[in-house]
N, C-alpha and C positions, 0 to 999 in steps of 0.2 A: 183220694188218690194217694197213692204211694208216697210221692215226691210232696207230700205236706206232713206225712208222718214223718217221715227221712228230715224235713226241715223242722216240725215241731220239737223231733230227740234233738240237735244240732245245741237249737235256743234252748233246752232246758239241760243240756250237756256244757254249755257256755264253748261249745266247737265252732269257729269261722270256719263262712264258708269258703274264704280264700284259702283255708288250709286244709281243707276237702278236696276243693280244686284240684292244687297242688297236687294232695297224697293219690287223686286218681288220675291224673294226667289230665282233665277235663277244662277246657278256657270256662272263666265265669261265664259269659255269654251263651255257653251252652247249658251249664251248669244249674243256671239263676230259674229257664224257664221249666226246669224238669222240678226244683223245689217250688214254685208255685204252682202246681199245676195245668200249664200252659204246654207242658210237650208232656208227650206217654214216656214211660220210661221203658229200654228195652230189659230183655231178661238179663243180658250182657252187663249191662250198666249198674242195674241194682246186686248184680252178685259182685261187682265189683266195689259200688258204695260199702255192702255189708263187711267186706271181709275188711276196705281202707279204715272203719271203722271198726274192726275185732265185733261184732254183731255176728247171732243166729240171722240167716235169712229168713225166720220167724219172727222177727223180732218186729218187724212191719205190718207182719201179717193181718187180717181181719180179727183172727182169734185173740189177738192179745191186746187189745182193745181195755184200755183202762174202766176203770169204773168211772161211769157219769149220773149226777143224781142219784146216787146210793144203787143205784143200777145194774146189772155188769152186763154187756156187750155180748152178746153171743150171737 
């Protein structure tokens, strides 16, 4: 899901996410279940995370998928 990608860049960005929160207007309590997986995120929402974050809305996408196992994701 989206909202583990959006939380895995966060942790490897060293970004909190009270100041995610914050930069999109969003209470943690809404916040916390869309980075675990537990709520869908709408289209709204994530063009809003991308931009509070200076991110492509590609930037999540399925295509850019890291390499895993010498791998690469496609």
């Amino acid at each position: 899901m989206i909202g583990l990608k959006v939380k895995k860049y966060l942790d490897e960005k060293g970004i909190k996410y009270s100041f995610l929160s914050e930069k999109i207007g969003m209470p943690m309590n809404l916040l916390s279940p869309l980075l675990n997986g537990k709520r869908k995120m709408s289209v709204e929402e994530y063009f809003t995370i991308c931009e509070a974050l200076g991110v492509s809305v590609d930037t999540f996408s399925p295509e850019n998928e890291s390499e895993e196992d010498g791998k690469e994701v496609v």
